[in-house]
Jmol script that loads the backbone (N, CA, C; Angstrom):
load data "model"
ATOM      1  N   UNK A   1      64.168  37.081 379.259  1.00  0.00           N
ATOM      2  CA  UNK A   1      65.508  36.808 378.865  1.00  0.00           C
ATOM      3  C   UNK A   1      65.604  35.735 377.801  1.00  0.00           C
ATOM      4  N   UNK A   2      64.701  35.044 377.543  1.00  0.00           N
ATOM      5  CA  UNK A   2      64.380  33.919 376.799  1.00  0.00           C
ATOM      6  C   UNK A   2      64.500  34.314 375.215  1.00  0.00           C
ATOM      7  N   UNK A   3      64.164  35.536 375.398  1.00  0.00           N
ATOM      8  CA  UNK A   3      63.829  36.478 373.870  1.00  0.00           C
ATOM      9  C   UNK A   3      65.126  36.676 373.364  1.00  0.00           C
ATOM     10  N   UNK A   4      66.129  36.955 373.237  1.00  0.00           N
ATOM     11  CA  UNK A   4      67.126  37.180 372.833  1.00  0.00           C
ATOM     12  C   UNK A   4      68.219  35.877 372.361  1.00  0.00           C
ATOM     13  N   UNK A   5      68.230  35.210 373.441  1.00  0.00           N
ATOM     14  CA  UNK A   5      68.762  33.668 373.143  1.00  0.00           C
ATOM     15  C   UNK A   5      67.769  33.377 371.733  1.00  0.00           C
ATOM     16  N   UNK A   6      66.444  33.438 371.755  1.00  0.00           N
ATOM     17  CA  UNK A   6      65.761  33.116 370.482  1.00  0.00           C
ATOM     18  C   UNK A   6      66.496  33.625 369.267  1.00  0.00           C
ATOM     19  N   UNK A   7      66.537  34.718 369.522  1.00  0.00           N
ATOM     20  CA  UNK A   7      66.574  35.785 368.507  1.00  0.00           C
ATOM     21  C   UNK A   7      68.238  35.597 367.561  1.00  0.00           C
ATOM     22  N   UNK A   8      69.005  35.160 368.697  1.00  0.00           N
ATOM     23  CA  UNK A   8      70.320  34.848 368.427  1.00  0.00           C
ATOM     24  C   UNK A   8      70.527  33.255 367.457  1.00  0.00           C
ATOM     25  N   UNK A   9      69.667  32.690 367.899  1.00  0.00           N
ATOM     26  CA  UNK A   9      69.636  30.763 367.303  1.00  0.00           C
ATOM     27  C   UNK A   9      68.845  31.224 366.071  1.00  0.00           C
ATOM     28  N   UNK A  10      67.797  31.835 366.084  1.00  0.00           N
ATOM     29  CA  UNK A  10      67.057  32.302 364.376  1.00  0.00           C
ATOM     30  C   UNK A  10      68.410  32.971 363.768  1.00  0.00           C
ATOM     31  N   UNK A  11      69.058  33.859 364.255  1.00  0.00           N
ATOM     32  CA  UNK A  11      69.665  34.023 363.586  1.00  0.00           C
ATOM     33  C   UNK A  11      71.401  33.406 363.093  1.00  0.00           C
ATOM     34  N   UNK A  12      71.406  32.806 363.459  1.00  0.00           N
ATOM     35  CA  UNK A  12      72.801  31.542 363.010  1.00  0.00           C
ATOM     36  C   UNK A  12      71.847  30.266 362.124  1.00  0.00           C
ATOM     37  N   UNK A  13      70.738  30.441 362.734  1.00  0.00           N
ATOM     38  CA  UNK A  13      70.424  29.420 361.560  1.00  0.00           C
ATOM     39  C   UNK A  13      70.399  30.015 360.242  1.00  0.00           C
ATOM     40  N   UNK A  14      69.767  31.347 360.323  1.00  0.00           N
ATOM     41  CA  UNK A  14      69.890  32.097 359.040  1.00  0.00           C
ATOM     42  C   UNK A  14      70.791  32.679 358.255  1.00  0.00           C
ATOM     43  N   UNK A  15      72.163  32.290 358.683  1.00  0.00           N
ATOM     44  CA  UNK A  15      73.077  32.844 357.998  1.00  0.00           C
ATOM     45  C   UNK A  15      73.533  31.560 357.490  1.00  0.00           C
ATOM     46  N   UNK A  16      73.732  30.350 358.705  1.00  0.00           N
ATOM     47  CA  UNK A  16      73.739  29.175 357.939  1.00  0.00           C
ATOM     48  C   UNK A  16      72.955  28.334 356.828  1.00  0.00           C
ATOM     49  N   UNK A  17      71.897  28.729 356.703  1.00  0.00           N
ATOM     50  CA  UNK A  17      70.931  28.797 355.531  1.00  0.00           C
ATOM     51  C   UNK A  17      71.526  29.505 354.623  1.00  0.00           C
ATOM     52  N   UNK A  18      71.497  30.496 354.613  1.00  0.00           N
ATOM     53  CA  UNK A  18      72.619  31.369 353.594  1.00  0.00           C
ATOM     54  C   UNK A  18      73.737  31.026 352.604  1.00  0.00           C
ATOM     55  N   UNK A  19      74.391  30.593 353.704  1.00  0.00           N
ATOM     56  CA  UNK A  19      75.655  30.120 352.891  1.00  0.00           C
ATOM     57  C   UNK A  19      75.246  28.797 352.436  1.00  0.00           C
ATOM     58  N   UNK A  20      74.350  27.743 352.651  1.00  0.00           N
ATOM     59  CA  UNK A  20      74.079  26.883 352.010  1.00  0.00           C
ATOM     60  C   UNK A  20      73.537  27.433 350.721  1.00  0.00           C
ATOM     61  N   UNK A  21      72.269  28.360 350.462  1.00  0.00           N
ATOM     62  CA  UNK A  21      72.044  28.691 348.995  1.00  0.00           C
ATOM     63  C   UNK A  21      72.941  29.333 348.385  1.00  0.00           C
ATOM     64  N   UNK A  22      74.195  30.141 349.403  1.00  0.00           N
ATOM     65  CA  UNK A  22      75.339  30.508 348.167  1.00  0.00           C
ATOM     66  C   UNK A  22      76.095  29.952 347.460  1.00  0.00           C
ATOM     67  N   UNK A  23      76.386  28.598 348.125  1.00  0.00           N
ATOM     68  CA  UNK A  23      76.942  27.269 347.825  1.00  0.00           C
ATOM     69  C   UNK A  23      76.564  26.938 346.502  1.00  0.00           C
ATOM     70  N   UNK A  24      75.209  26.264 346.950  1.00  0.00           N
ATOM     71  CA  UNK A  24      74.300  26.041 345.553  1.00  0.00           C
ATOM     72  C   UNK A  24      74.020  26.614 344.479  1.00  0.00           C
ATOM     73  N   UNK A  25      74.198  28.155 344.643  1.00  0.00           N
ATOM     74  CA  UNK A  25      73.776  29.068 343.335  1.00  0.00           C
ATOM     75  C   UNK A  25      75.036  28.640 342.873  1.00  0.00           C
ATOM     76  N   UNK A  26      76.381  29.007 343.714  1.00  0.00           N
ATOM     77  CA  UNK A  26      77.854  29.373 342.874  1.00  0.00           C
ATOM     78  C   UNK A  26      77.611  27.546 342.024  1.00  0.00           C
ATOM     79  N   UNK A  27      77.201  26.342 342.853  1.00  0.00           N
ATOM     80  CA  UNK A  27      77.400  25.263 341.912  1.00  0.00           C
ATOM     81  C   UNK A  27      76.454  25.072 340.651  1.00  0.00           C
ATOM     82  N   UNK A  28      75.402  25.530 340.741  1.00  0.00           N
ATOM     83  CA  UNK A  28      74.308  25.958 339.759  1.00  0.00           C
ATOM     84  C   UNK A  28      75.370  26.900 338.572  1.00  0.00           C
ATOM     85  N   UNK A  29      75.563  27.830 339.530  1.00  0.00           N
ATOM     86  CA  UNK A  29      76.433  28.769 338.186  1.00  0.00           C
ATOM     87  C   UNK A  29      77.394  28.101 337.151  1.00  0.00           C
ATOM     88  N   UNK A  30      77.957  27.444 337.823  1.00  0.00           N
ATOM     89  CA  UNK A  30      79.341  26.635 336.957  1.00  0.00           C
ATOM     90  C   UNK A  30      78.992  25.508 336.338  1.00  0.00           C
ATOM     91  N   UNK A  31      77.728  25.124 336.569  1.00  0.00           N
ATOM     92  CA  UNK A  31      77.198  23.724 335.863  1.00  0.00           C
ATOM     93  C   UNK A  31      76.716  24.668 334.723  1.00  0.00           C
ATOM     94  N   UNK A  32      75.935  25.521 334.473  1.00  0.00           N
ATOM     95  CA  UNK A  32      75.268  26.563 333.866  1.00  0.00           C
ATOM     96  C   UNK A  32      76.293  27.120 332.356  1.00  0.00           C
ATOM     97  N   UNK A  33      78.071  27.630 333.089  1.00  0.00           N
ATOM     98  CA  UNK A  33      79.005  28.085 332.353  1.00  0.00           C
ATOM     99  C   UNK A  33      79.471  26.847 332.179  1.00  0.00           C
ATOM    100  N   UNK A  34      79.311  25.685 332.450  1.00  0.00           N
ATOM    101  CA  UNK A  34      80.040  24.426 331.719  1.00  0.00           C
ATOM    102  C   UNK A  34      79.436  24.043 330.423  1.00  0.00           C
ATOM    103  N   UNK A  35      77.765  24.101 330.490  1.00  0.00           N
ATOM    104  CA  UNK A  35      76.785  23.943 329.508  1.00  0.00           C
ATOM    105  C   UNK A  35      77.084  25.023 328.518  1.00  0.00           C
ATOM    106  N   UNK A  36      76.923  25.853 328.489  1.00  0.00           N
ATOM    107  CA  UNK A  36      77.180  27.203 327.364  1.00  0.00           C
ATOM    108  C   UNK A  36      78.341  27.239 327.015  1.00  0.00           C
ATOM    109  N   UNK A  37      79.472  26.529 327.516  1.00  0.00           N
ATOM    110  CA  UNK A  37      81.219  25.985 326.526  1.00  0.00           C
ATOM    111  C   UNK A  37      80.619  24.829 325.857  1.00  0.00           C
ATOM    112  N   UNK A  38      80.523  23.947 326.751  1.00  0.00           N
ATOM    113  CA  UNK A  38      80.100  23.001 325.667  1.00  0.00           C
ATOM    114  C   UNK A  38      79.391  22.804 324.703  1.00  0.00           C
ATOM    115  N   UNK A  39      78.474  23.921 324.592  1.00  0.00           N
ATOM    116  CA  UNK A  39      77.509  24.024 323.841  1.00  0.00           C
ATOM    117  C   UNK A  39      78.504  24.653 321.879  1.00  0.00           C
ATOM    118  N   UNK A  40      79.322  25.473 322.784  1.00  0.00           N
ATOM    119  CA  UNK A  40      79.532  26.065 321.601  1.00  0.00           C
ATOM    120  C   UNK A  40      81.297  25.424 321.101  1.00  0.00           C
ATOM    121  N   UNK A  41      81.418  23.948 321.716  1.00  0.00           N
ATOM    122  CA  UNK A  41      82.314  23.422 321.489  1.00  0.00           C
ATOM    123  C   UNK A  41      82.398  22.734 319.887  1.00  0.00           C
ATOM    124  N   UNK A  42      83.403  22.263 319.423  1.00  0.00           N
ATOM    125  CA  UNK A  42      82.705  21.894 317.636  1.00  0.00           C
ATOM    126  C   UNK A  42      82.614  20.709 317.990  1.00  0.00           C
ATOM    127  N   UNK A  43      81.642  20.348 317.177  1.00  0.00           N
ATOM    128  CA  UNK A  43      81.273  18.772 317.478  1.00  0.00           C
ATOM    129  C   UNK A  43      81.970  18.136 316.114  1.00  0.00           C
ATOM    130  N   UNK A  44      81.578  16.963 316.419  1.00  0.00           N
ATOM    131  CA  UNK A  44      82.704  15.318 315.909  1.00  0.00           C
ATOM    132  C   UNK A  44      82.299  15.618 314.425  1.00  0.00           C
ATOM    133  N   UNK A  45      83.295  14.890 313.581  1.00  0.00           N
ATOM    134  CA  UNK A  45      83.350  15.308 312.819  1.00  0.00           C
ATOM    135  C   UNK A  45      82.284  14.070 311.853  1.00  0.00           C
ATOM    136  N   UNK A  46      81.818  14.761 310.332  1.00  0.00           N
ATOM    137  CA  UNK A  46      80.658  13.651 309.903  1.00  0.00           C
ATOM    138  C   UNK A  46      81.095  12.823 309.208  1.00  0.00           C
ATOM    139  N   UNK A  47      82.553  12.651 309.423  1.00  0.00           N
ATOM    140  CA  UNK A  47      83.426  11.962 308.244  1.00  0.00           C
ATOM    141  C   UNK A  47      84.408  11.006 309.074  1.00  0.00           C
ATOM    142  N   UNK A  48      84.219   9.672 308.657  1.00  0.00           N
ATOM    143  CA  UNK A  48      85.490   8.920 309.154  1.00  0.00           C
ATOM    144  C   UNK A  48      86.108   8.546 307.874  1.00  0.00           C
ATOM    145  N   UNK A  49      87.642   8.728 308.087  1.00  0.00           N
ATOM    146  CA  UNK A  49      88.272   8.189 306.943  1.00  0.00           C
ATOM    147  C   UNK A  49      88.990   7.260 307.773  1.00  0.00           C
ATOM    148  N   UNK A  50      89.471   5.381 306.498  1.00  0.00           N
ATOM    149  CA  UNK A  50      89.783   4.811 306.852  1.00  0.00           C
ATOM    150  C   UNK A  50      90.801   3.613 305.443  1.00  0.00           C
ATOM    151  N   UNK A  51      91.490   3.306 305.694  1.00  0.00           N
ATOM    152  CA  UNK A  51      92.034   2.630 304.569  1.00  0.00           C
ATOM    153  C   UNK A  51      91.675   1.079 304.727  1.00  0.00           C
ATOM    154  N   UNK A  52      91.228   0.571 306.090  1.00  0.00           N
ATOM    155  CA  UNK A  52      90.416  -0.874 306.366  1.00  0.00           C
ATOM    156  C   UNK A  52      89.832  -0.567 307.110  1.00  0.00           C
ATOM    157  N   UNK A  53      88.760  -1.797 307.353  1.00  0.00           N
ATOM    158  CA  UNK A  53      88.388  -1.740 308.405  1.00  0.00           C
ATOM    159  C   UNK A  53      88.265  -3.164 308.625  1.00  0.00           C
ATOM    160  N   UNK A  54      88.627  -3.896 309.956  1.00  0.00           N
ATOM    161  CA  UNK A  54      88.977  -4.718 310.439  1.00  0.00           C
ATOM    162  C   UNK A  54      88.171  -5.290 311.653  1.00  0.00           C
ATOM    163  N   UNK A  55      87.062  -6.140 311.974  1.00  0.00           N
ATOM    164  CA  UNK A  55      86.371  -6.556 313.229  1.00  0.00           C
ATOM    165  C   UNK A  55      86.956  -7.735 313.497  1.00  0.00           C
ATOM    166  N   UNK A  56      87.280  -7.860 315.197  1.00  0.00           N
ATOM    167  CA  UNK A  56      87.599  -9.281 315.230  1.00  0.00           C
ATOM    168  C   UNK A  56      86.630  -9.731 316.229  1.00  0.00           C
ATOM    169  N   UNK A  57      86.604 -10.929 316.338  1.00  0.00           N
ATOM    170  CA  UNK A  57      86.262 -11.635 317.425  1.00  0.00           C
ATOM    171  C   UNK A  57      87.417 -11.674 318.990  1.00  0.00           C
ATOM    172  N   UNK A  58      86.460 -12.005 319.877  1.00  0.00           N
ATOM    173  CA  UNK A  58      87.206 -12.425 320.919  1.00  0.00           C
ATOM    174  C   UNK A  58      88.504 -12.878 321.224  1.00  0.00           C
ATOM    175  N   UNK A  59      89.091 -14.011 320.358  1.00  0.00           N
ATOM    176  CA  UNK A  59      89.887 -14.374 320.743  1.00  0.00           C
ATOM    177  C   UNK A  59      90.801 -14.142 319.251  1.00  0.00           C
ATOM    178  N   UNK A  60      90.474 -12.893 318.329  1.00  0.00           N
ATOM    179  CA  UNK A  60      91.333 -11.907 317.720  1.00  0.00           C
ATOM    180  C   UNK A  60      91.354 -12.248 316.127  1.00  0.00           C
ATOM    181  N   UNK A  61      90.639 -13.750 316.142  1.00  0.00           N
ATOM    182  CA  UNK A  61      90.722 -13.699 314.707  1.00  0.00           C
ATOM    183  C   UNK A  61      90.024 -12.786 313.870  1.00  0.00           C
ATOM    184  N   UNK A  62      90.315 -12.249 312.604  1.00  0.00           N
ATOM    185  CA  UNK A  62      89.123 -11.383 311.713  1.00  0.00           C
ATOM    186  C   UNK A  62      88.199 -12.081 311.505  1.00  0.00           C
ATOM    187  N   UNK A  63      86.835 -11.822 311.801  1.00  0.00           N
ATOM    188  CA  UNK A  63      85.666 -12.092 311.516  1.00  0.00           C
ATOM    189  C   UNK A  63      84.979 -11.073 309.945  1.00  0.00           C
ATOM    190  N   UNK A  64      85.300  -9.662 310.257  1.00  0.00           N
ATOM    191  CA  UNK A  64      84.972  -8.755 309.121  1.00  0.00           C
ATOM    192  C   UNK A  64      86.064  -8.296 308.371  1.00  0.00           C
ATOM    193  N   UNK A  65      86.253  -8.242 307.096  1.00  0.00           N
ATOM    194  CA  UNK A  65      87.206  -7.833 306.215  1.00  0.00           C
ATOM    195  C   UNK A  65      86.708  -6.641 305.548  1.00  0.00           C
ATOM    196  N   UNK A  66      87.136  -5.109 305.479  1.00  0.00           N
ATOM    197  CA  UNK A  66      86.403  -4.438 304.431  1.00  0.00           C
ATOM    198  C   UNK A  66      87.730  -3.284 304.047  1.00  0.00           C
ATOM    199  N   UNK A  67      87.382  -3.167 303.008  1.00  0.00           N
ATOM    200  CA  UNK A  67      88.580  -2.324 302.101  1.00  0.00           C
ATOM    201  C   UNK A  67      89.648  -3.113 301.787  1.00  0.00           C
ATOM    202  N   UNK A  68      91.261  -2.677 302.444  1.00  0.00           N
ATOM    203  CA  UNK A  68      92.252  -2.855 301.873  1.00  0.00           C
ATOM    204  C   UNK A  68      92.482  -4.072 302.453  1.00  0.00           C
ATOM    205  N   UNK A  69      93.290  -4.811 301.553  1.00  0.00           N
ATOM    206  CA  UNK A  69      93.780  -6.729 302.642  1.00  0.00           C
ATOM    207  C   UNK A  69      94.681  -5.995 303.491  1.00  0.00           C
ATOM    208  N   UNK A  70      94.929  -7.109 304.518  1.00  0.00           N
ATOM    209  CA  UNK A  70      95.384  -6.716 306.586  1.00  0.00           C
ATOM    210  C   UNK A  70      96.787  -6.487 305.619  1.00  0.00           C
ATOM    211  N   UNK A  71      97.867  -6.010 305.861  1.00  0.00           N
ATOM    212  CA  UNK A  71      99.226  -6.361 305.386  1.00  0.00           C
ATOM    213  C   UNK A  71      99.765  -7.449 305.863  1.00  0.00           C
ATOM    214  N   UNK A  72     101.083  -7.708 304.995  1.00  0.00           N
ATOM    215  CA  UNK A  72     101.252  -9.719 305.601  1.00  0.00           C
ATOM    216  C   UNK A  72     102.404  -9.206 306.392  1.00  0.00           C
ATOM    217  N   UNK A  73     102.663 -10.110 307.101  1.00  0.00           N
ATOM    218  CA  UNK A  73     103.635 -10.007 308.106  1.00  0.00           C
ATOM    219  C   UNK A  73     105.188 -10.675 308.267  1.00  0.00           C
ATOM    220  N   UNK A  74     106.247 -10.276 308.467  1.00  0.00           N
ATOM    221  CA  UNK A  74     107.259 -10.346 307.895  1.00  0.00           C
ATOM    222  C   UNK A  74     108.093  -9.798 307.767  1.00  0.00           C
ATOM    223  N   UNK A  75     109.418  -9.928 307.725  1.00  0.00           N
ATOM    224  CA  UNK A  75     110.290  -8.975 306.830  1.00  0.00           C
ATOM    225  C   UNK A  75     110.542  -8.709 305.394  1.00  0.00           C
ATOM    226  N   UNK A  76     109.729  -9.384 305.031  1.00  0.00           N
ATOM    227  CA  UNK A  76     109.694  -9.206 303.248  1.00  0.00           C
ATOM    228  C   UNK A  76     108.329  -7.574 303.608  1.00  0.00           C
ATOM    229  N   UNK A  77     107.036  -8.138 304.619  1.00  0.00           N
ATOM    230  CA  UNK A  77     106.441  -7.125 304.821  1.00  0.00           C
ATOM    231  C   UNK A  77     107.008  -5.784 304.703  1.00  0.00           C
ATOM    232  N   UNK A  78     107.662  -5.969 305.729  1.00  0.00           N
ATOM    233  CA  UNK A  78     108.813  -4.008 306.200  1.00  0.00           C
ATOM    234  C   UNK A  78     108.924  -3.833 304.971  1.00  0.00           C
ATOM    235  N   UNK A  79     109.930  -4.679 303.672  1.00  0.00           N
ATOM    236  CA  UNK A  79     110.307  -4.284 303.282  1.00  0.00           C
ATOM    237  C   UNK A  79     109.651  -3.388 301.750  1.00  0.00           C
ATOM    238  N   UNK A  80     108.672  -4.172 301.451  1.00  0.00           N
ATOM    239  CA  UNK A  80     107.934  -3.650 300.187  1.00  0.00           C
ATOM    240  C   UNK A  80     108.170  -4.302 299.271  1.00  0.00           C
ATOM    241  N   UNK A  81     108.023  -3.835 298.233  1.00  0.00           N
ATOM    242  CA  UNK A  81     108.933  -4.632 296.713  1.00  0.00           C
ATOM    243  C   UNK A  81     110.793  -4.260 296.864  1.00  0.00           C
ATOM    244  N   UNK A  82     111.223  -5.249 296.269  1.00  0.00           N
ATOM    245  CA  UNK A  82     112.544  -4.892 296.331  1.00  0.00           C
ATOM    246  C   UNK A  82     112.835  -3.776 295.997  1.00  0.00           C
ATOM    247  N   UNK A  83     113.940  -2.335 295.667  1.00  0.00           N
ATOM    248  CA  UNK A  83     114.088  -1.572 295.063  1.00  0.00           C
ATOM    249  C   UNK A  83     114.710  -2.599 293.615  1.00  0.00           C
ATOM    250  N   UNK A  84     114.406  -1.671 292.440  1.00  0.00           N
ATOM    251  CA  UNK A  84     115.135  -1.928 291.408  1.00  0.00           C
ATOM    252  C   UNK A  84     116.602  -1.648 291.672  1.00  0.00           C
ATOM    253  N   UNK A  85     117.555  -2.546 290.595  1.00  0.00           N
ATOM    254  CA  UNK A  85     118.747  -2.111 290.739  1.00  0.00           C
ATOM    255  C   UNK A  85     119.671  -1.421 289.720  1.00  0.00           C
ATOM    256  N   UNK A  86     120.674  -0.454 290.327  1.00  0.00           N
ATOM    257  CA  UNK A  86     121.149   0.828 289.381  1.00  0.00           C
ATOM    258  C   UNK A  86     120.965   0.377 288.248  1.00  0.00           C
ATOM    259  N   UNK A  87     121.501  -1.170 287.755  1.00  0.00           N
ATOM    260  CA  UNK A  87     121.960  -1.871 286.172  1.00  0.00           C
ATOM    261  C   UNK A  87     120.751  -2.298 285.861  1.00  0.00           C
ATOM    262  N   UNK A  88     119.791  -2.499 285.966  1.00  0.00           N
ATOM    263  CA  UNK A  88     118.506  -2.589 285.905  1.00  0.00           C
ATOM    264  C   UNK A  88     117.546  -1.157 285.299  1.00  0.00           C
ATOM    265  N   UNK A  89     117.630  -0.205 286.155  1.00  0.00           N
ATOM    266  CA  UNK A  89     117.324   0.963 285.440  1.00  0.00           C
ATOM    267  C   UNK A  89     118.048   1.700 284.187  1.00  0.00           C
ATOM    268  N   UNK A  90     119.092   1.279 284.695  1.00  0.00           N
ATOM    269  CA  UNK A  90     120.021   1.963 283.454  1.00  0.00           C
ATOM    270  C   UNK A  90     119.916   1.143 281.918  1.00  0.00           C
ATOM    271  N   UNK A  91     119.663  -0.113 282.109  1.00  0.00           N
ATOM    272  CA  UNK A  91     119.381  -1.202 280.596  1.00  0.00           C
ATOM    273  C   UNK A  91     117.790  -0.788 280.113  1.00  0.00           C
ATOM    274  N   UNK A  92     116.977  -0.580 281.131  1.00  0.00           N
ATOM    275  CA  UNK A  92     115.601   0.333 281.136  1.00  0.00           C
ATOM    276  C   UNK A  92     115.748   1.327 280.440  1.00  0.00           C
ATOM    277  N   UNK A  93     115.986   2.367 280.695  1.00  0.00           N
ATOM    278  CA  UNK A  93     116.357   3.598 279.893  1.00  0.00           C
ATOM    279  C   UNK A  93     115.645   4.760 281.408  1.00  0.00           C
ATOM    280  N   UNK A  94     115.571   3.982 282.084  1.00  0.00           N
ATOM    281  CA  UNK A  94     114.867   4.720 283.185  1.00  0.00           C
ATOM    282  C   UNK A  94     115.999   6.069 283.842  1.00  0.00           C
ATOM    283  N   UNK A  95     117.233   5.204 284.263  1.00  0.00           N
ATOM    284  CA  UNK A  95     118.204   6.121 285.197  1.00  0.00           C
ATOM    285  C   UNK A  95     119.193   7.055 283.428  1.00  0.00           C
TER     286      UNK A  95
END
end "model"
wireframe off; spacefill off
backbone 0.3
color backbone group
């Protein structure tokens, strides 16, 4: 009678074995289809464009300056150069 109780525990272990390697293949699989997207994802581009570039230190001052000067700060900043004015262009020959 011993034989069958055996026969029954081999077999629950073996199905539980089972579903452990189905587990693993299906996570194998999707690591597998994650690699082959990414693979054919576009990569970064070989170009940075930049109008400054600016390094600071720690506590924020610029240490590196390269390209354009930082803009100054202000409301004269916002604003730009003044616009010219109508009587101004018009003595110009501009308007």
């Amino acid at each position: 009678m011993s034989r069958p109780v055996d026969t029954e525990l081999r077999i629950a272990r073996l199905e539980r074995s089972l579903a452990r390697h189905r587990a693993g293949l299906a996570v194998i699989g999707l690591v597998a289809i994650g690699v082959v997207v990414a693979g054919f994802a576009p990569g970064t581009p070989n170009v940075i464009e930049a109008q400054a570039i600016r390094i600071v230190d720690a506590a924020g001052k610029p240490r590196i300056l390269i390209g354009a000067p930082p803009r100054p700060r202000g409301a004269s900043a916002r604003m730009g150069r003044p616009p010219r004015s109508w009587c101004s262009m018009t003595r110009a020959g501009i308007a």
